[in-house]
Structures are given as structure tokens and as C-alpha cells.
C-alpha positions as CSV (number, residue, x, y, z in Angstrom):
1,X,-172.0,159.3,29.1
2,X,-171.8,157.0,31.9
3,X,-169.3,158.8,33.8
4,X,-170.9,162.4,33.3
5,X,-174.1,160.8,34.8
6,X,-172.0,159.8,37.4
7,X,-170.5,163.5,38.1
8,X,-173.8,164.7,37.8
9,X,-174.9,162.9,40.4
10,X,-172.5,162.9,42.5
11,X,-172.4,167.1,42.4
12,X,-176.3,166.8,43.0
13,X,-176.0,164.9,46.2
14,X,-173.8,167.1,47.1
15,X,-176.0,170.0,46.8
16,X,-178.8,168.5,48.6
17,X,-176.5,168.4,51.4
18,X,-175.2,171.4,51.1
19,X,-178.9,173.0,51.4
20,X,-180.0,170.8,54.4
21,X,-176.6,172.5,56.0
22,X,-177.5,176.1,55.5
23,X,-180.2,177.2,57.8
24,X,-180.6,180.7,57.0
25,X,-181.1,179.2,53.2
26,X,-184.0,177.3,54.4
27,X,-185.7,179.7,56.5
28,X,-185.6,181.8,54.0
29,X,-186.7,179.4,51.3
30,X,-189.8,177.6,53.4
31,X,-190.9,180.4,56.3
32,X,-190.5,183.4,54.5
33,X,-193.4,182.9,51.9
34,X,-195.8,181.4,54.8
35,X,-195.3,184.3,56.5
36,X,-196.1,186.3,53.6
37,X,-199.3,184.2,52.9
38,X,-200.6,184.8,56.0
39,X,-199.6,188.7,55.7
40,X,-202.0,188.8,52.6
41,X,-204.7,186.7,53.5
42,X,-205.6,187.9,57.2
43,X,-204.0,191.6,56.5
44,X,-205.0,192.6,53.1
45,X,-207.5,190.0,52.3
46,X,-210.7,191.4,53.6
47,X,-209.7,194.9,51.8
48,X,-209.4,193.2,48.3
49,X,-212.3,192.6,46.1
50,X,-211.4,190.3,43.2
51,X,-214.8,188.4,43.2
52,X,-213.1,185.2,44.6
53,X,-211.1,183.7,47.7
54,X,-208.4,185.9,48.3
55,X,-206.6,182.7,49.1
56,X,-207.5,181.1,46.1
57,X,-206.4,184.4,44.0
58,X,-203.1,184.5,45.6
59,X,-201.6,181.1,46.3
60,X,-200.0,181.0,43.1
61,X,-198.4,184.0,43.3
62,X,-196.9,182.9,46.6
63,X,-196.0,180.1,45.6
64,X,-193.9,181.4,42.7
65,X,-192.3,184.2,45.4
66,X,-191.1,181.2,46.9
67,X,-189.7,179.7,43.6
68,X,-188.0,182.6,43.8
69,X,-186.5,182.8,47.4
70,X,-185.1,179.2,46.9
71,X,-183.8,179.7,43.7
72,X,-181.8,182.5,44.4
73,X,-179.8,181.3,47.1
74,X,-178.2,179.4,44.5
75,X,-176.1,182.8,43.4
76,X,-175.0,182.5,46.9
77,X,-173.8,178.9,46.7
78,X,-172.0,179.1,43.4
79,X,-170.3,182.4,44.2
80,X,-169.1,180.4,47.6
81,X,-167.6,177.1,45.4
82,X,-166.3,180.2,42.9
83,X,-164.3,182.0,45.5
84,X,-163.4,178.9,47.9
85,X,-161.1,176.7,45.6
86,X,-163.8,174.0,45.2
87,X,-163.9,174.5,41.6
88,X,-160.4,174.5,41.1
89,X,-159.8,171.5,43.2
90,X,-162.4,169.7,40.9
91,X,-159.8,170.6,37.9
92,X,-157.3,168.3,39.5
93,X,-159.7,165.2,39.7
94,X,-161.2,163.1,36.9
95,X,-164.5,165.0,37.3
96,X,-166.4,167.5,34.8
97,X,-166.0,170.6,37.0
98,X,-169.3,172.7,35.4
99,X,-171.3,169.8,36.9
100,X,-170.7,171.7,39.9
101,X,-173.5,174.1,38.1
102,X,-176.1,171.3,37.7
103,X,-175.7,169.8,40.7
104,X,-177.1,173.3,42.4
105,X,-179.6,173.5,40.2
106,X,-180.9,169.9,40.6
107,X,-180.8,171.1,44.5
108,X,-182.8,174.0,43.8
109,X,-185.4,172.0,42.2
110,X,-185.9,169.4,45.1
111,X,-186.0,172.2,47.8
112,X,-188.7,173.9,45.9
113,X,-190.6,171.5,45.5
114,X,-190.4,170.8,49.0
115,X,-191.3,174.3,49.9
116,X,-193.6,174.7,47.3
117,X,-195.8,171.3,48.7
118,X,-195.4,173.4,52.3
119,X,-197.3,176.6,50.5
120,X,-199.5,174.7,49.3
121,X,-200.6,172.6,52.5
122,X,-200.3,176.1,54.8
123,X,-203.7,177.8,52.2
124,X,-205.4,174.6,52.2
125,X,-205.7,175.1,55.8
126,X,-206.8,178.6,55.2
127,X,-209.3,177.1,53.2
128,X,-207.7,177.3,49.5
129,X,-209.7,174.5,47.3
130,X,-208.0,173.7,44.4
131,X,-209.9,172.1,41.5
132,X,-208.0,170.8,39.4
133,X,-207.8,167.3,38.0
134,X,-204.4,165.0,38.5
135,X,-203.1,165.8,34.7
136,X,-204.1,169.6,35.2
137,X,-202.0,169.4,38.9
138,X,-199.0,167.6,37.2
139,X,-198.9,170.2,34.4
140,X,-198.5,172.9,37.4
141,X,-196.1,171.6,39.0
142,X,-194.0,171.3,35.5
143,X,-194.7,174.8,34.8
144,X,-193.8,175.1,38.4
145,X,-190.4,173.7,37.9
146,X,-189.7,175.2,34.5
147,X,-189.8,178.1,36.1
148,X,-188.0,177.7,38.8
149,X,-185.2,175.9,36.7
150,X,-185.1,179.3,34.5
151,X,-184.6,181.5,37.9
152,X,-182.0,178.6,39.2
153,X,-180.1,178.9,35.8
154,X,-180.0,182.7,35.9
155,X,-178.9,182.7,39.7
156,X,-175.7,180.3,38.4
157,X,-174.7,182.4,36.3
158,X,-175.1,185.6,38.9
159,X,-172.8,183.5,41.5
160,X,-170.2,183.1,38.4
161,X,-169.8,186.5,37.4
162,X,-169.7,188.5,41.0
163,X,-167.1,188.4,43.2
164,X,-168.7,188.9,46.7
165,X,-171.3,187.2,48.8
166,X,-172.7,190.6,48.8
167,X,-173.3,190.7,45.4
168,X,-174.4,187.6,44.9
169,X,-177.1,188.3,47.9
170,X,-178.3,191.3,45.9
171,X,-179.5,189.6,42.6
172,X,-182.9,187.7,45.6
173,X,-184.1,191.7,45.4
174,X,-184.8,191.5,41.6
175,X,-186.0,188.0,42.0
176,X,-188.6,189.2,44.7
177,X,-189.3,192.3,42.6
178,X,-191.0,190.6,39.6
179,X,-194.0,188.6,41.5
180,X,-194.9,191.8,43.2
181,X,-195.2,193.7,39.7
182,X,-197.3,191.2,38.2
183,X,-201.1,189.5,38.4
184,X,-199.4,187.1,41.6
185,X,-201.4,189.8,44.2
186,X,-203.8,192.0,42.4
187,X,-205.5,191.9,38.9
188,X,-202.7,193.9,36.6
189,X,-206.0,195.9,35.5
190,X,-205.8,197.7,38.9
191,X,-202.4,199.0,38.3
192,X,-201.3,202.5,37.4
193,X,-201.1,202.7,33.6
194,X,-197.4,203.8,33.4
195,X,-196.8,200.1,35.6
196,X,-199.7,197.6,33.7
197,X,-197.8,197.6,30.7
198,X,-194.6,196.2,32.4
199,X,-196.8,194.2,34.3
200,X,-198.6,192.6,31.4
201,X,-195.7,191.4,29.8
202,X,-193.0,190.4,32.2
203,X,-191.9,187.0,32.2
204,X,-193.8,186.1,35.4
205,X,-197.5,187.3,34.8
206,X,-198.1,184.0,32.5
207,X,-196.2,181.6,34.2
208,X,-198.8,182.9,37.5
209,X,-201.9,183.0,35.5
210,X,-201.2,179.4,34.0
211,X,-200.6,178.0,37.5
212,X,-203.9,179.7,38.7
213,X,-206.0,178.3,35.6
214,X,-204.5,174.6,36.1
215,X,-204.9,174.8,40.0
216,X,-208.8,176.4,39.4
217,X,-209.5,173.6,36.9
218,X,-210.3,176.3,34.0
219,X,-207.3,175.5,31.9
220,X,-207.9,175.6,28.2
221,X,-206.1,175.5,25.4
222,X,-205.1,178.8,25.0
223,X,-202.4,181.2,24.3
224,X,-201.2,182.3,28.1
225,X,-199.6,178.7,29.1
226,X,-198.0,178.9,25.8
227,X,-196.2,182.3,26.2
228,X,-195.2,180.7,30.0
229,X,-193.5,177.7,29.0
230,X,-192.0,180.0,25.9
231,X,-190.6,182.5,28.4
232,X,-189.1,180.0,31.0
233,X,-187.8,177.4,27.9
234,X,-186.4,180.2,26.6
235,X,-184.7,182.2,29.6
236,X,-183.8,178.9,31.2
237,X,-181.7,177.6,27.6
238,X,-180.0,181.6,27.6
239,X,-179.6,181.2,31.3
240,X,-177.9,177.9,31.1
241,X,-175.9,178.7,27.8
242,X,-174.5,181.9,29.5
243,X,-173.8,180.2,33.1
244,X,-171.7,177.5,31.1
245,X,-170.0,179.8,29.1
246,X,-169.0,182.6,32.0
247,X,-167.7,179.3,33.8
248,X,-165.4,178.3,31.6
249,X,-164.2,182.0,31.0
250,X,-163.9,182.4,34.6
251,X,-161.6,179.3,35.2
């Protein structure tokens, strides 16, 4: 146990690093959903009418589209280590080689939090006011990072099974697709009828409304943060289970 601990953390560090290396990865990952705060707030703010702050409606949302963003780029960094050798070089050393996986996910999760805390600062400057009390903000943040833990999962096991960059780069397009089909920017009640039922029960309508009741201090103890942690626990473990498995088949 000792030694896996070790490999764990030794292919975490090294994912850290590799993400403070990639520039395009961390524009995309920090400036990306600032830019598309601002787009919603001073463009399509003043035309919404949800009976609240338009920035108080939507920084949750946002802040799961950039969940997202960062999350993705991991298909990008374990199709690279796939298709460069790294893995295979691993096999010659005393190391676990699938700790490779972890160590990208462990990444993920420090660089979203990073850019999350950036989202968050950008609308309290707009003038978001959260509410919510230290044990409400620590259970976002964990619904936070289940959730981007799921997407980071499912992004492994994308960069396992393509065989291009290109392919890899394609699975951020259904990652961004999911917020924007769900409560992150409008009620779902506003939605076409043929698109509320999708919208209602996706994976990512819970997980947003749970983050907006914890941050608004109106949390209870009801059924929607349930069904969030359900769906990302869930994902995330069939996520994981198929990223390890697709690894070993691969090598």
C-alpha cells in the first residue's frame, strides 16, 4: 500500500506539472468561462426575467461549464501518454502504470478548483452574494468535485480508447453540450416541450440546482441533492471501472 501511495503521488505531481505546462489547457480551463460569464450577464442578463440576479441564477451553471472545460482536457492528456510511449515505458519500471490515470485525475481536480475559486471571485465582483453558511459552502464545493471527478473519469477513459488528438478533442463538445441543455442558464420550464424532458433528467440539472440551493442558503433536505450525488457516484464508479479496464485491454 505504501508503494502505490507512492506511485500515486508521484503520477499526480506529475500531472500538476504537466497542466501548468500546457497553456492552451489553461486558457481554456480559467478564461473561457469568464468570458462566458460576462457574455450572459451584460448580454443576455437584462433580457432574462427569472425573478432574481441574473448573476446569482447563473453562476452555478458557469461554474460547472467550467468543470467541464478542465475536465475534458484530460481525454487530451491521456490519449498523449497512450500514443507517446509513456505508458509503456512505465511497464519497464517498478511503478503501477494505470496510476498514470489517477494522477490526471487528481490534476483535474486541483485545476478546477483553482478555476472554479476564479469564477467565483469574477461574479462576486459583478455583484453575486452568496448566502450560504461555511457547512452549506463546503458541501458545494464536494458536489463540486464529485462532479467534476465523474466528468475527469469519463475523459480517461475517452483518451484510452481513441487514437487521435482529434478525437480525443472532440469528446469537450459533448461535455459543453450538457450545461447548456439544462437549468445552468434558463429555468428548464421555459424550454420547448420536446427538449424539457431531456432537460429535466440529464445528469447535470441536479448537480446545478444543488449547487444553486447550497450557494443561496435554501438547502433542505430534499430529494434533488440526493439524485446529484447519485448520478456523479454512480457515473464516476462506471467511469472509473471502464477507464481501468480499457487500460489494461489496451496495453
Amino acid at each position: 500500500m505504501r508503494y502505490l501511495l507512492r506511485d500515486v503521488t508521484t503520477m499526480s505531481v506529475r500531472g500538476l506539472r504537466l497542466v501548468t505546462r500546457d497553456l492552451d489547457a489553461m486558457i481554456t480551463a480559467v478564461v473561457l468561462p469568464v468570458i462566458i460569464l460576462l457574455l450572459f450577464v451584460l448580454v443576455f442578463g437584462g433580457a432574462v426575467d427569472i425573478g432574481t440576479g441574473y448573476i446569482t441564477y447563473v453562476t452555478p451553471g458557469v461554474i460547472l461549464l467550467a468543470a467541464g472545460f478542465g475536465a475534458a482536457n484530460t481525454a487530451l492528456a491521456v490519449e498523449r501518454d497512450m500514443s507517446s510511449g509513456m505508458v509503456e515505458r512505465l511497464r519497464s519500471m517498478p511503478v503501477a502504470a494505470w496510476t498514470v490515470l489517477t494522477g490526471h485525475v487528481v490534476a483535474s481536480l486541483v485545476k478546477n478548483l483553482a478555476s472554479t475559486a476564479i469564477v467565483f471571485g469574477v461574479s462576486i465582483l459583478m455583484g453575486f452574494r452568496p448566502e450560504a453558511t461555511p457547512w452549506e459552502w463546503l458541501a458545494a464545493v464536494g458536489v463540486i468535485l464529485l462532479f467534476v471527478a465523474w466528468i475527469t473519469w469519463l475523459a480517461a477513459l475517452v483518451g484510452v480508447l481513441v487514437r487521435s488528438p482529434d478525437a480525443a478533442g472532440g469528446f469537450t463538445f459533448g461535455v459543453m453540450f450538457l450545461p447548456y441543455v439544462s437549468s445552468a442558464f434558463v429555468p428548464v420550464e421555459t424550454l420547448p416541450t420536446w427538449l424539457r424532458g431531456f432537460a429535466e433528467h440529464q445528469p447535470v440539472t441536479p448537480v446545478i440546482e444543488t449547487v444553486r440551493a447550497l450557494l443561496s442558503g435554501s438547502a433542505g433536505p430534499g430529494g434533488e441533492a440526493a439524485l446529484a450525488v447519485a448520478w456523479c457516484l454512480g457515473l464516476g464508479l462506471v467511469s472509473m471501472v471502464a477507464a481501468g479496464l480499457a487500460f489494461r485491454a489496451r496495453r
